[in-house]
C-alpha positions in Angstrom: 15.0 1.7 4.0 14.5 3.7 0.7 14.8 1.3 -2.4 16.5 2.9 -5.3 16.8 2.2 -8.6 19.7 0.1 -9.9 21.2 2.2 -12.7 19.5 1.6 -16.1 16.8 -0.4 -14.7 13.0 0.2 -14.0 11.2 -0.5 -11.1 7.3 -1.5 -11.4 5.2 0.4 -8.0 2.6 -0.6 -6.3 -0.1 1.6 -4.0 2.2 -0.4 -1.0 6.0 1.4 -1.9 5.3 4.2 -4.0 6.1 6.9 -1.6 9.5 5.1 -0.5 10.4 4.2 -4.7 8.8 7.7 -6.0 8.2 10.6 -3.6 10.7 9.7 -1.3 13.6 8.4 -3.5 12.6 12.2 -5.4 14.1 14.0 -2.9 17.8 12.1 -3.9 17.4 11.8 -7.0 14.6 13.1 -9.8 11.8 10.4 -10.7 9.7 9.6 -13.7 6.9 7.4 -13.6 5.1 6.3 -16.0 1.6 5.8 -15.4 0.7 2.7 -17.9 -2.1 -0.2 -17.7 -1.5 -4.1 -20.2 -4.4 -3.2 -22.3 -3.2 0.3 -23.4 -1.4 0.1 -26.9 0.2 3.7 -26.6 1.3 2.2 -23.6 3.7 -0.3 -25.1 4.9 2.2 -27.3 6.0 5.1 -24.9 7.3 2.2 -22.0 10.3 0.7 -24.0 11.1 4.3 -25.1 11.2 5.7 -21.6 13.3 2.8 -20.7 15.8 3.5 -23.5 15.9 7.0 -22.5 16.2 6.2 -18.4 19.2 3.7 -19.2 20.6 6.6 -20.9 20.5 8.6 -17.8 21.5 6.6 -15.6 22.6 8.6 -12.0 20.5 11.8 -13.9 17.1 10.5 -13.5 15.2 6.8 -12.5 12.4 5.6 -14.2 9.2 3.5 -12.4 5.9 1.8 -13.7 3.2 1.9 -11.9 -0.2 -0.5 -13.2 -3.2 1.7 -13.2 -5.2 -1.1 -12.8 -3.8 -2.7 -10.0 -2.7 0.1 -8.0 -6.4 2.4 -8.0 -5.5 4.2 -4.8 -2.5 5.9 -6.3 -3.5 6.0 -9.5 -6.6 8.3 -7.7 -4.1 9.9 -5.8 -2.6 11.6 -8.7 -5.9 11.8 -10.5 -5.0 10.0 -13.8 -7.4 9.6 -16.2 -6.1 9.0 -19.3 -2.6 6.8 -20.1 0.1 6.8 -21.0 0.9 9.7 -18.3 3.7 10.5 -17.2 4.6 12.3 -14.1 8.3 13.5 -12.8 8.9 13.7 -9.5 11.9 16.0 -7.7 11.7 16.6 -4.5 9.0 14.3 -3.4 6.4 16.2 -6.0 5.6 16.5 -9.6 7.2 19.7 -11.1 6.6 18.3 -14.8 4.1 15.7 -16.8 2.8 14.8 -20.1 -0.1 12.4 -21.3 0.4 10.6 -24.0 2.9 8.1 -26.4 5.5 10.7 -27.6 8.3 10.5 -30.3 11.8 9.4 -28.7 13.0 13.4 -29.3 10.2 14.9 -27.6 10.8 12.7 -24.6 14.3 13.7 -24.7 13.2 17.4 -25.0 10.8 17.2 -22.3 13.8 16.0 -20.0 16.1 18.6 -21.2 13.8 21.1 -20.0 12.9 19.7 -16.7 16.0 17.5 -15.6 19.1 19.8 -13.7 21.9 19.1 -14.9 24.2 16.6 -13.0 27.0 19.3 -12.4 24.1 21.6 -10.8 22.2 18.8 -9.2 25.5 17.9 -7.6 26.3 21.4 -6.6 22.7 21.8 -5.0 23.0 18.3 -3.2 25.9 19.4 -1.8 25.1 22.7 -1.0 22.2 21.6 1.3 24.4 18.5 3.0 27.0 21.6 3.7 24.5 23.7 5.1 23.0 20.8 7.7 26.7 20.2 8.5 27.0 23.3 9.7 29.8 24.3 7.1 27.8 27.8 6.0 30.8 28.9 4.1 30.8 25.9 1.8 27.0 25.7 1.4 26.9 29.5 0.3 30.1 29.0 -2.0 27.9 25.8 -3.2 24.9 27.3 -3.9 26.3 30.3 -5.6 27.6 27.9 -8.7 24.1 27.2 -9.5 23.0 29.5 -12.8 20.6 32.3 -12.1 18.7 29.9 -15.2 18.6 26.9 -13.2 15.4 26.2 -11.6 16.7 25.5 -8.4 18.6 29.0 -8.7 15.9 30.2 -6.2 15.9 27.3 -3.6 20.2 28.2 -3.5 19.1 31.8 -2.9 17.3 30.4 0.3 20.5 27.8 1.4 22.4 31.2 0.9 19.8 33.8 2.9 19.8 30.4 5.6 23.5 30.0 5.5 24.0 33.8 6.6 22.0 33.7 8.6 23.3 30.7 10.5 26.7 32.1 10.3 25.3 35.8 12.0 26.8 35.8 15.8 23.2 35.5 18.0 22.1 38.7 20.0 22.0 37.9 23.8 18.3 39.0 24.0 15.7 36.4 25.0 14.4 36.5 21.3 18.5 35.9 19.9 18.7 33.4 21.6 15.4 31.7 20.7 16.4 32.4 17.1 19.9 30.8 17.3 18.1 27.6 18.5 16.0 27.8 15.8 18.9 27.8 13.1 20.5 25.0 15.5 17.4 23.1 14.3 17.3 23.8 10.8 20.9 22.3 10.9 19.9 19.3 12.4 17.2 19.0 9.7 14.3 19.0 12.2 12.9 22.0 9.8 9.1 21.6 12.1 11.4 22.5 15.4 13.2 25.2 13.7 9.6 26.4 12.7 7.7 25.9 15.6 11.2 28.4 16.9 10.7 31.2 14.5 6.8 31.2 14.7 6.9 31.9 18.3 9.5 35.1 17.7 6.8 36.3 15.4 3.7 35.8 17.5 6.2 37.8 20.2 7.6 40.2 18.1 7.0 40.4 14.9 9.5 43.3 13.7 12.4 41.7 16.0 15.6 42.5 14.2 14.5 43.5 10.8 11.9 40.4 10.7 15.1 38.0 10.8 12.1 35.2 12.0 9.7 35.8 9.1 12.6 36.5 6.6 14.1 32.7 7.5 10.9 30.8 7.6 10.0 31.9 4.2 13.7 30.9 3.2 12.8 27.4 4.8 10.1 27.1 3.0 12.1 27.6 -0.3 14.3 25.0 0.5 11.4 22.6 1.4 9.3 23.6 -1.8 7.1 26.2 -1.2 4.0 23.6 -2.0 5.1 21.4 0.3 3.0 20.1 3.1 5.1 21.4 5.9 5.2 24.5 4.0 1.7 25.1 3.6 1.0 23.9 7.6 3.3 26.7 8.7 2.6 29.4 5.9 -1.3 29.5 7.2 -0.2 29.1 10.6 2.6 32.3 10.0 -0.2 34.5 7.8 -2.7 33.9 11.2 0.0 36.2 13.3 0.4 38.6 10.6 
């Protein structure tokens, strides 16, 4: 089970639960960590100023510790070298970061810039849970009250582009039909099936229907993050056909 943060407080990390308090809690909810070791001064500075900030937040973004010192693996893993850093995490990777004990106001300004907003984080939460539900009409209504000056405007284009798509009655072809199971996937959330589905259409027939297959995996892999892993598995595998 995925601990979460309880509202205004700060979890400490270790190389153990990371993944399940950081990358995957990021996907719910967006994450700051704060990379931090006892013996670094700036250290005590910037920690009581993210937790001020973090309580202030509460439901809009969690904050968690992590000892360089006693955790070396993921401290390595994110390749920190110099502390205070801190990282934030959406999505289960780090779209923003800064090194060093800032004011309170440029903390704040850092988050302003980087943290959606809770009335778009809300509509793009439940734009994706209406899209895996099957309700297309709903996801693309959803997804359409995110501003074009969001930075998730781009991943709702692709919940829109997949929502069509779902919603588009199947040709009764052999490769319609293959696609339709594909989008069954995707709603199901088993985003590798629907994948390993569209890739095959492509190494058939690339140009089938207007390059419907190609067109939705690159869709998928907006809503996954295009740096994902997944993404990046099925982008080389998808440029090998092409």
């Amino acid at each position: 089970m995925i601990q979460s943060t309880p509202p205004g407080s700060v979890l400490e990390a270790t190389d153990h639960d990371f993944d399940a308090l950081v990358v995957e809690r990021s996907k719910v909810v967006p994450v700051l960590v704060d990379f931090w070791a006892p013996w670094c001064g700036p250290c005590r500075v910037l920690g009581p100023v993210l937790e001020r900030v973090g309580a202030e937040l509460a439901g809009e973004v969690e904050v968690v510790k992590l000892d360089t010192d006693a955790h070396t693996a993921i401290a390595a893993r994110y390749q920190i070298s110099s502390i205070p850093a801190v990282k934030l995490f959406e999505d289960g990777a780090v779209v923003a970061e800064f090194v060093g004990a800032l004011p309170e106001g440029r903390v704040r300004a850092f988050l302003d810039e980087h943290l959606p907003t809770g009335s778009v984080r809300r509509a793009r939460a439940a734009a994706e849970d209406a899209l895996h539900a099957g309700d297309f009409a709903r996801a693309i209504e959803l997804a359409r009250q995110v501003p074009a000056s969001s930075k998730d405007w781009e991943r709702m284009q692709a919940v829109i582009a997949l929502a069509e798509a779902a919603a588009r009655p199947a040709s009764g072809d052999a490769l319609g039909i293959a696609y339709a199971a594909a989008i069954d996937k995707l709603v199901a959330r088993d985003h590798r099936g629907a994948l390993d589905g569209l890739l095959a259409i492509v190494e058939k027939d690339r140009r089938w229907s207007d390059e419907a297959a190609r067109k939705t995996m690159l869709a998928i892999f907006q809503l996954l993050g295009v740096r994902s892993p997944t993404s990046d598995e099925y982008r080389h595998r998808l440029a090998l056909l092409l």
